[in-house]
C-alpha positions as CSV (number, residue, x, y, z in Angstrom):
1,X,46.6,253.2,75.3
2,X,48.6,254.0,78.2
3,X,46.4,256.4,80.5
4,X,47.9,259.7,80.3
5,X,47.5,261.5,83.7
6,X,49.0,258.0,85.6
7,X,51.6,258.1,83.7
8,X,52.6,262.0,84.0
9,X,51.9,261.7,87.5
10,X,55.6,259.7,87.7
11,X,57.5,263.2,86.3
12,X,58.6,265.1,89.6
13,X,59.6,268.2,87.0
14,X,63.3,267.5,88.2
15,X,64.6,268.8,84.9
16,X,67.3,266.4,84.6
17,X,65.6,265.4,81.4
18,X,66.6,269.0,79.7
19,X,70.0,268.2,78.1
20,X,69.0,265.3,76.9
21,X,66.6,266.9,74.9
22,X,67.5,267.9,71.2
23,X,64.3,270.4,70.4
24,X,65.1,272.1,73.8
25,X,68.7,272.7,73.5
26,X,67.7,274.1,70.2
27,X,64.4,276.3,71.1
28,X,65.0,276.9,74.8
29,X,61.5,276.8,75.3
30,X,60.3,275.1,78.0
31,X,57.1,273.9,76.6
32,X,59.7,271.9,73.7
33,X,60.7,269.9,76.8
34,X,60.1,266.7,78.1
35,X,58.6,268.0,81.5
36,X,57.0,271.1,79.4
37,X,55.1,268.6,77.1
38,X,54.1,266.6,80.2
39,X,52.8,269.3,82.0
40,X,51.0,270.3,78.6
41,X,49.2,267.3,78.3
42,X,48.3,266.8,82.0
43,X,46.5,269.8,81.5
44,X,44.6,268.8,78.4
45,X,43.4,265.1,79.7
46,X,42.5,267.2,83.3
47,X,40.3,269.8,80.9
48,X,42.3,272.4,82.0
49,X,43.9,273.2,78.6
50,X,41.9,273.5,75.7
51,X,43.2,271.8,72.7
52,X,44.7,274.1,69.9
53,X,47.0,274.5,67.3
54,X,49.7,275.9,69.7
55,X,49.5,273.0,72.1
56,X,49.7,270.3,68.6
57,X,52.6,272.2,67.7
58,X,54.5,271.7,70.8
59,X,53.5,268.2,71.1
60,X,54.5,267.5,67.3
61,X,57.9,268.9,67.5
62,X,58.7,266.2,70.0
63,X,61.3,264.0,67.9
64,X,60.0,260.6,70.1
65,X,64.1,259.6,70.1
66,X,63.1,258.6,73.5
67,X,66.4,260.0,75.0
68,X,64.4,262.0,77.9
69,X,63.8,258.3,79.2
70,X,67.1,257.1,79.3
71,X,67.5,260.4,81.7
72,X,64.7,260.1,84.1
73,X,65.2,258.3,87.2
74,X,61.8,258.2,87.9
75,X,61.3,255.9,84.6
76,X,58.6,258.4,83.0
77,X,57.3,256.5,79.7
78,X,57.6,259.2,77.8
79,X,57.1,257.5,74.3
80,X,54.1,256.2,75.7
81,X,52.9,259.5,76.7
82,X,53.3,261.2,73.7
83,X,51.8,258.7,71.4
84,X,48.5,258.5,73.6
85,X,48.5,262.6,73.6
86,X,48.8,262.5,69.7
87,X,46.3,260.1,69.3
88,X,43.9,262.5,71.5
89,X,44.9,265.2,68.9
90,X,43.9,263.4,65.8
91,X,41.0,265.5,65.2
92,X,43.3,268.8,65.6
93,X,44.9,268.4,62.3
94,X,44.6,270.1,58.9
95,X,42.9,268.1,56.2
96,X,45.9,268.6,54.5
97,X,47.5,266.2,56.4
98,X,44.8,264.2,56.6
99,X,45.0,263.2,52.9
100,X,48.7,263.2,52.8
101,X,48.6,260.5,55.3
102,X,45.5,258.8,53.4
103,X,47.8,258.8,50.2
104,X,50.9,257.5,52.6
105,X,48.8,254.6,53.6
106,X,47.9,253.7,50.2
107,X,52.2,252.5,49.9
108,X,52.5,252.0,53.5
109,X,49.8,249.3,54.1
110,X,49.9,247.7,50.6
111,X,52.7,245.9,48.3
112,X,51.8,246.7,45.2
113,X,51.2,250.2,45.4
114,X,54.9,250.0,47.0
115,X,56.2,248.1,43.8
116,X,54.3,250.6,41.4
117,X,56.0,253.2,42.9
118,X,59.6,252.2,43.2
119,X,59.6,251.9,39.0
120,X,57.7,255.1,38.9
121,X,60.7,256.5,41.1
122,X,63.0,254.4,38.8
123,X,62.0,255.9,35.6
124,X,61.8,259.1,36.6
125,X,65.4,259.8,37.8
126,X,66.3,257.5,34.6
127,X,65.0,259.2,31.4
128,X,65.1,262.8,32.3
129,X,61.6,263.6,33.6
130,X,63.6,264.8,37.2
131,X,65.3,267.2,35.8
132,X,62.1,268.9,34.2
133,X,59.9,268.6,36.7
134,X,62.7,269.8,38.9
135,X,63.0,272.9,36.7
136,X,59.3,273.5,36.4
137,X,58.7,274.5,39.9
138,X,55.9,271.9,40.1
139,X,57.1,270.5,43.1
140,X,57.0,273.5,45.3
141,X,53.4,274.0,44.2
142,X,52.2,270.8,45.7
143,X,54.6,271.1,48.5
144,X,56.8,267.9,47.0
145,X,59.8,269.7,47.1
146,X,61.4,268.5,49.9
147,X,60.5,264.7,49.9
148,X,61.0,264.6,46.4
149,X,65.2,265.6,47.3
150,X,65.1,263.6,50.1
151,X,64.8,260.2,47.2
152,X,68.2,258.3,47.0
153,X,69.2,257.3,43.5
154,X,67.6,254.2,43.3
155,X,69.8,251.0,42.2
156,X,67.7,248.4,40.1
157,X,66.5,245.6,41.9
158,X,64.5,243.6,43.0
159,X,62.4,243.1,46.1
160,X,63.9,240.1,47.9
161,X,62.2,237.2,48.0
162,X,61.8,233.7,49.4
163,X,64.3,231.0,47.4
164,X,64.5,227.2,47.8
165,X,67.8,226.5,49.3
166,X,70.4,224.3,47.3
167,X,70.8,222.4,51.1
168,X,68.2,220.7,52.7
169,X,67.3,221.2,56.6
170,X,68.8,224.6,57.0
171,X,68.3,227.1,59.9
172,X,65.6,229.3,58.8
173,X,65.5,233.3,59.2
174,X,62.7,235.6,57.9
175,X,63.2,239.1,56.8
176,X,61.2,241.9,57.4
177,X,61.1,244.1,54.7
178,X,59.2,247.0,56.1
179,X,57.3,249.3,53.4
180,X,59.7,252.8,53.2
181,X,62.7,250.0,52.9
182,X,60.9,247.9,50.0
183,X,60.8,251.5,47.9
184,X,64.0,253.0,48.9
185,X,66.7,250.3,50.2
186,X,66.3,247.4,48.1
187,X,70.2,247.5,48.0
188,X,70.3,246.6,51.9
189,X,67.5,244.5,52.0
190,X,69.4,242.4,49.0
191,X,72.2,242.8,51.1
192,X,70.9,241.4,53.9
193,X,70.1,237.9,52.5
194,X,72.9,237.6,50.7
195,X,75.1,237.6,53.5
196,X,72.4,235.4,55.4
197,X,72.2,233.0,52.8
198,X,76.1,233.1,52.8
199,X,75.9,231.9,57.1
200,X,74.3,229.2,56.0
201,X,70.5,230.4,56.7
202,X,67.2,229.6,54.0
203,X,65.9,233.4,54.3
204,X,62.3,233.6,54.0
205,X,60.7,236.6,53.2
206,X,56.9,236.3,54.1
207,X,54.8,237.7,51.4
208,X,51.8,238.7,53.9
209,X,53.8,241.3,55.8
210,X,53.4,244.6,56.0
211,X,54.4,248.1,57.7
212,X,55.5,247.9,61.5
213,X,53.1,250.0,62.7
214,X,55.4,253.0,64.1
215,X,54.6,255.7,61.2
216,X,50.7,255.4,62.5
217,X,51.7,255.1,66.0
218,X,53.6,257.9,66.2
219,X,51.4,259.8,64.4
220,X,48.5,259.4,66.4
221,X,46.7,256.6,64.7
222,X,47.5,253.8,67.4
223,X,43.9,251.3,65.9
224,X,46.0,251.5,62.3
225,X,49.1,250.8,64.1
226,X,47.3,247.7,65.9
227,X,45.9,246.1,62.8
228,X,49.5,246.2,61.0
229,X,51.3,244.3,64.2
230,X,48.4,241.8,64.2
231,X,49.2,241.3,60.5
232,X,52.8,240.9,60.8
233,X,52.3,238.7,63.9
234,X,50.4,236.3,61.7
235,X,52.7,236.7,58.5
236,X,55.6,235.7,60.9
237,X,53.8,232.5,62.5
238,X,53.4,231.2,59.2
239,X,56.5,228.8,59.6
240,X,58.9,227.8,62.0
241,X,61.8,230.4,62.2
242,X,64.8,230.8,64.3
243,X,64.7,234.7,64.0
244,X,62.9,237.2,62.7
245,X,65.6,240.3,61.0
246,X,64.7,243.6,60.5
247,X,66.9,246.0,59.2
248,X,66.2,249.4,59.8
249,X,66.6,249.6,63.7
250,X,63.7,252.0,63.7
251,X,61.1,249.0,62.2
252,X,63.1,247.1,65.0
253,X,62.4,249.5,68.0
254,X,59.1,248.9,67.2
255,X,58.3,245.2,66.6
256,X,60.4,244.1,69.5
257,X,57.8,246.5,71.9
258,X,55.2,244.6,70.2
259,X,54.1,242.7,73.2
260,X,53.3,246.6,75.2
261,X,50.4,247.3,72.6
262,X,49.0,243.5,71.9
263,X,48.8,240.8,75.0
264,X,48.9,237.2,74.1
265,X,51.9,234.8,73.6
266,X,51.9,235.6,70.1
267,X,53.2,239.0,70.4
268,X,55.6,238.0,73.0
269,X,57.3,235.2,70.8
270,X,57.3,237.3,67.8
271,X,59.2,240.1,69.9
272,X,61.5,237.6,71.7
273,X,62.7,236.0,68.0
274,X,63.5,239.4,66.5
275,X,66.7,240.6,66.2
276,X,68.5,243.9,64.7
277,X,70.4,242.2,61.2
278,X,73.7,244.1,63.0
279,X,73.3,242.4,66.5
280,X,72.6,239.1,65.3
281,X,75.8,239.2,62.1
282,X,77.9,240.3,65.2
283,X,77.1,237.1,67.5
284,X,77.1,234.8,64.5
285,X,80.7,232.8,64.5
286,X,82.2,233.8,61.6
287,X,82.7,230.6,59.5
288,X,85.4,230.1,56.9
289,X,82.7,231.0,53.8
290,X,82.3,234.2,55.4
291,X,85.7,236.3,54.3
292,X,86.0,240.1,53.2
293,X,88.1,241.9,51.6
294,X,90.6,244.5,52.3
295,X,88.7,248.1,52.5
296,X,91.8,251.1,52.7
297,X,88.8,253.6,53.3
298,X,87.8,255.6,57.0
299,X,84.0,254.5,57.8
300,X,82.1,256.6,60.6
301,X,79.6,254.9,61.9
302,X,76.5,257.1,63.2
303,X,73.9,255.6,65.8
304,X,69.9,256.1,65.3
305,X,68.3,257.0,68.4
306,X,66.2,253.5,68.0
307,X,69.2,251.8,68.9
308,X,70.8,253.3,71.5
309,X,67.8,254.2,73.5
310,X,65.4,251.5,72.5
311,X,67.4,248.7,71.3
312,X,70.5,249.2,73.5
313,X,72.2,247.5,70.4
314,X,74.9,250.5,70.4
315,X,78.1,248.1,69.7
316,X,77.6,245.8,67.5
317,X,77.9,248.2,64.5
318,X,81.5,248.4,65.0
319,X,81.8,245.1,66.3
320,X,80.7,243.6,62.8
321,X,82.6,246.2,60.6
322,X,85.6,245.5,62.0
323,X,85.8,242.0,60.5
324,X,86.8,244.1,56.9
325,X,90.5,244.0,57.0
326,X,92.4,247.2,57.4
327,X,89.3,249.4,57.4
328,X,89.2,252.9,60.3
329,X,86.3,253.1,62.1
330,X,85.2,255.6,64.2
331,X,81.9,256.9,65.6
332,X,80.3,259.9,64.5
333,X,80.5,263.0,66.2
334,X,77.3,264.0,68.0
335,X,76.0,260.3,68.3
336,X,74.1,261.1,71.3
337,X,71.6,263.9,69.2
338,X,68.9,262.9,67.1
339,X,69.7,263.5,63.9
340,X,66.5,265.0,62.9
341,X,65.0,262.4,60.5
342,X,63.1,260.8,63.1
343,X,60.5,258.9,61.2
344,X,57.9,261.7,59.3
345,X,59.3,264.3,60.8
346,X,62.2,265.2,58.6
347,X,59.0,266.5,56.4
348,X,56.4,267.9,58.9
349,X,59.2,269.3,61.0
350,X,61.9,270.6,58.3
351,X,63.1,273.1,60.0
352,X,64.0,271.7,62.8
353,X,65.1,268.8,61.4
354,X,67.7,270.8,59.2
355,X,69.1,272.3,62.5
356,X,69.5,269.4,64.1
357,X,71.1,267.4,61.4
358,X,73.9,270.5,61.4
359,X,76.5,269.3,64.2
360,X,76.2,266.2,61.9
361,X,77.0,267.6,58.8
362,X,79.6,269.6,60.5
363,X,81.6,266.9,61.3
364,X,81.6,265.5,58.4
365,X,82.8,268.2,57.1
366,X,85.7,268.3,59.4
367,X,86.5,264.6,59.7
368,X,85.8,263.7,56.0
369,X,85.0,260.5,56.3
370,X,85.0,258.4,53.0
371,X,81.5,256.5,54.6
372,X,78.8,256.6,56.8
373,X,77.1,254.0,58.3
374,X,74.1,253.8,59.5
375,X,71.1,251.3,60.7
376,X,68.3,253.6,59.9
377,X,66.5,254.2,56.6
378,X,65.1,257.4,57.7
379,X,68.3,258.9,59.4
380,X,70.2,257.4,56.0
381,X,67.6,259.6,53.9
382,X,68.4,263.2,55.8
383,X,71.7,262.8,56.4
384,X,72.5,262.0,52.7
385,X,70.2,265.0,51.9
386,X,72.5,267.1,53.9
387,X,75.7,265.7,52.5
388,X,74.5,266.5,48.7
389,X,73.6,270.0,49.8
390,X,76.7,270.5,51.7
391,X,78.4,268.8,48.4
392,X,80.3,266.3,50.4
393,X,81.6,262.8,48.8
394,X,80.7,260.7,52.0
395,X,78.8,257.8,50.3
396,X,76.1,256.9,52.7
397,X,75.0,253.4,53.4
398,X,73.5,250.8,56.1
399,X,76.2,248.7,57.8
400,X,75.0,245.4,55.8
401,X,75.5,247.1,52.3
402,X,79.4,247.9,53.2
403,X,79.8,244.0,54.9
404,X,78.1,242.7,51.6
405,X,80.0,245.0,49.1
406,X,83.5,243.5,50.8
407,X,82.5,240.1,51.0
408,X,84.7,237.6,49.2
409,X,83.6,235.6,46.6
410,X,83.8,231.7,46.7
């Protein structure tokens, strides 16, 4: 881990981090700042500042959307910073979360546990049993409530998997599948090869991967975190590939830092093959067997804070979509703020998170889009919550799923 009072030494306290900031501009506190949390944990690696629950508050509401860095011109690694400082907290949390994050790992770390749960999910929006529990008031006594709305209605499908192409000697890709994905977006994932298979690529899907790390890493568990890059590293190296595709661009943010946490060539030619599914579909050529069809419909497209800040990926959303014939595209309004979903914290956070989804939901409101895009599972899951509360009829879905739902058929 990155040591803590080298790093904060960089921040001059200039403030020019302070708009960028989304849990400032909503709390005004200074210690819900970039420099505030700096200065914070400074004084708790120097032993001047006890650890508490005050101090793992402040440090918790930090989204990590990483837009402080973009900012600072004295290059603070701020993500950095607040991951090591987390991980020095561990010990300051509940027990409470401690087994929710024992029971999270259980689906994060493991496939069938994953698979057991997305036909569990299946059934029970299927034959009723929502609607009961719902009414029951079960869920607010064990605190599901709010994850439990936060579920999409989940198509039937399956996970994708590797198939022998009808062509031999064809450009390989493998998919990363990620564990929140395999539950929630099978649609995109699906998606996704289809229209890779379509380019003319054999899509493998390696069955020995797992969870990117970033739920653990962010969450103050960087040794977990390790172990699960290691893993993916080796389920990657299995073959030779041309690219490794992720699809949700915060999965991607975090295997293409791979080679910051683990030295060795391995990490660096797994992170120098992977690609965002949007930025390598929009540098593909587009052949003839790749044709859409006509979309009459006004698509906004909203950017996670993964890509703009960490991937840098911001144009190639629109860049891709605009191959659908006569479809309007425009970007969101309030791209630059976090949305709030930021990983876990749409759940340990929710009030916060609610506020700052609000200028989103506002301009949906306003604009009335017929679709959102976006590249992110997690910002897809909060801002569709938001739309059902707010009843809106803005179908959300993840750039691929649109390209893939307008493709032609040959």
């Amino acid at each position: 881990m990155i040591d803590i009072l080298a790093a904060a030494d960089r921040c001059v306290k200039c403030g020019m981090c302070l708009p960028h900031c989304p849990t400032y501009v909503i709390t005004r506190n200074e210690a819900d700042s970039p420099r505030g949390r700096i200065s914070l944990m400074q004084a708790l690696q120097s032993g001047e500042l006890p650890s508490s629950n005050a101090l793992v508050h402040h440090l918790d509401a930090c989204l990590g959307c990483r837009a402080c860095e973009v900012a600072c011109p004295a290059a603070v690694p701020y993500g950095d910073l607040i991951d090591a400082a987390r991980a020095k907290l561990q010990r300051q949390r509940t027990r409470r979360s401690d087994t929710m994050r024992a029971l999270a790992d259980i689906f994060i770390q493991r496939r069938w546990p994953r698979r057991l749960a997305y036909w569990s999910l299946f059934l029970y929006q299927r034959f009723g049993t929502r609607k009961i529990v719902r009414s029951s008031g079960l869920l607010r006594l064990v605190g599901l409530e709010r994850a439990e709305f936060l579920l999409p209605r989940l198509a039937r499908a399956a996970v994708p998997r590797t198939k022998r192409p009808l062509e031999p000697n064809l450009p390989k890709i493998a998919l990363f599948t990620g564990c929140v994905a395999e539950i929630l977006d099978r649609t995109t994932l699906n998606a996704s090869q289809r229209v890779l298979t379509r380019l003319g690529y054999e899509t493998l899907v390696p069955s020995r991967q797992t969870c990117c790390g970033a739920l653990h890493l962010h969450n103050g568990l960087p040794d977990k975190a390790l172990s699960l890059m290691r893993q993916n590293i080796e389920a990657f190296d299995e073959r030779e590939i041309d690219a490794v595709i992720s699809t949700a661009s915060g999965c991607g943010a975090q295997l293409a830092e791979y080679p910051k946490y683990l030295q060795g060539e391995e990490s660096r030619r797994f992170a120098k093959r992977h690609q965002d599914i949007c930025q390598f579909l929009a540098e593909q050529d587009q052949p003839p067997r790749l044709s859409f069809k006509p979309l009459t419909a006004t698509v906004a497209v909203h950017l996670p804070c993964s890509l703009v800040h960490v991937l840098k990926q911001t144009p190639h959303i629109m860049k891709l979509l605009s191959r659908i014939p006569n479809v309007e595209l425009y970007e969101l309004g309030g791209n630059t703020r976090c949305c709030g979903a930021a990983g876990s914290y749409m759940l340990h956070q929710p009030q916060l998170a609610d506020e700052l989804l609000v200028d989103k939901i506002e301009h949906l409101k306003s604009e009335q889009p017929d679709i959102l895009v976006t590249s992110n599972i997690g910002c897809a899951l909060h801002i569709e919550a938001g739309v059902r509360r707010a009843g809106l009829s803005t179908r959300v879905m993840h750039p691929v799923t649109l390209l893939d739902q307008q493709l032609v058929d040959h």
